[in-house]
N, C-alpha and C positions, 0 to 999 in steps of 0.2 A: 808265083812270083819268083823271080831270079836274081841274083845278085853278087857277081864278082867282087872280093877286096882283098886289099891284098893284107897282108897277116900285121903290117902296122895302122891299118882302120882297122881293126878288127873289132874293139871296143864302140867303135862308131857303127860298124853293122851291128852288134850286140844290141845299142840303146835303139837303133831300126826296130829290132826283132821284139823287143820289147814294148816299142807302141806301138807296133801292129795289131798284136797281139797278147795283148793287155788282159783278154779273158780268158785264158787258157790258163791249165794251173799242171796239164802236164806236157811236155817238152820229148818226144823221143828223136834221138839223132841218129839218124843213118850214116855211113860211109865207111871206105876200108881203115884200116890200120896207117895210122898216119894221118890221115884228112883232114885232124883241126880240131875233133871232136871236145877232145879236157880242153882243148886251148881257147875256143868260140865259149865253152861252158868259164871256164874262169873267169873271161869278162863278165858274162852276164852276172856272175855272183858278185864280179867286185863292182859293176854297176848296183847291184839292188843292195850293197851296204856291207857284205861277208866281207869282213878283215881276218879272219881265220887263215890258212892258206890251204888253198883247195888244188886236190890232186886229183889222180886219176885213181877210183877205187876199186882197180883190177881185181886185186887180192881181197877188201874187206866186203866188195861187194855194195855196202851202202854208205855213204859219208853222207854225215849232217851238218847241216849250216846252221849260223843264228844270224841274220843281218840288224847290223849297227843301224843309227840314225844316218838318213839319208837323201840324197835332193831328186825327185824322178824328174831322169831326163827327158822326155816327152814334157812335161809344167813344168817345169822347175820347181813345185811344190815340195815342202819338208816332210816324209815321209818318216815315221816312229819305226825304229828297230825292235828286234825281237822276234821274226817271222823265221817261223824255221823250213829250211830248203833240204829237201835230200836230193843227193845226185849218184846215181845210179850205173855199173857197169855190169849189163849182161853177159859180158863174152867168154866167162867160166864157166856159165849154168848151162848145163846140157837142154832142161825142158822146160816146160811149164809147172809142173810139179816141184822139181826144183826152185824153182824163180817165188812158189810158193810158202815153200818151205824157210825159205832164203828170209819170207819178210816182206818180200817187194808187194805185194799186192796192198798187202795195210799202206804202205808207203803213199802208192798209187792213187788209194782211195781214201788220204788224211784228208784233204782238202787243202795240202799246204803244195808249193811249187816243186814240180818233179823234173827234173833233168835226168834223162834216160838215155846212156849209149849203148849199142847195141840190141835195140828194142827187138828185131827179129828172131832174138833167141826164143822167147817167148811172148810169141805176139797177143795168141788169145786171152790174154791177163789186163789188156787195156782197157783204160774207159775209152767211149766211143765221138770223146771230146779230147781225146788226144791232138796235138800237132804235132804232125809226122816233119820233119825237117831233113835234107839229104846234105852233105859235106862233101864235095869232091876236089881234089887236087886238081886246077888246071895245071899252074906247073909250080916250082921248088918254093914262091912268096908271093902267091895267088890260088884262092880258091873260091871257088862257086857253090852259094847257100841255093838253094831249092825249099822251097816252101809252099805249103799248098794251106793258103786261108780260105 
């Protein structure tokens, strides 16, 4: 599935990406530097209830969430806060070892929601129910989601 919007839908692709794919619990996002990546991740977090404010965790490597009470946009159903989200940036870690050491694997396999950019640092770490997602720039306030369900 493809999906042009421009960077003021973006939260409206987000709650998309979200009923799609409603059983997936890990998220990795492909694209260059710049593509969208924290920025497509910050909706989806302030869609599923995170009032924290979420950044991009270059340097800490893993940033955790807790989402508040909240309405899923797919029902409109009242959804109970509390669920904790890590969101993840590989593109310091050299290896798999690394990305190890790091933490990310227990992440991967909490059971909780994982937002992962730069998954291809260390790919062989994945569950094999991963969604791979791709972000590309078409141009300066449009981009194109890639999704493979």
């Amino acid at each position: 599935m493809e999906v042009n919007f421009t960077l003021e839908r973006v939260k409206e692709t987000a709650a998309m990406l979200l009923d799609k794919a409603a059983n997936y619990k890990v998220f990795a996002f492909h694209g260059e530097m710049g593509a969208g990546k924290t920025t497509f991740i910050h909706a989806l977090c302030e869609l599923m209830g995170v009032q924290d404010v979420v950044t991009s965790p270059t340097f800490s490597i893993i940033n955790q969430y807790k989402t508040n009470d909240t309405i899923d946009p797919a029902t409109g159903a009242q959804v109970t806060g509390g669920q904790t989200i890590y969101h993840m940036d590989l593109y310091r870690i050299r290896d798999e070892n690394e990305a190890l050491n790091a933490g990310i694997e227990d992440c991967l396999y909490s059971g909780n929601i994982c937002f992962v950019e730069w998954p291809g640092k260390a790919p062989g770490i994945f569950p094999d129910e991963t969604l791979h997602i791709e972000i590309t720039s078409v141009n300066d306030n449009t981009r194109k989601l890639k999704i493979n369900l």
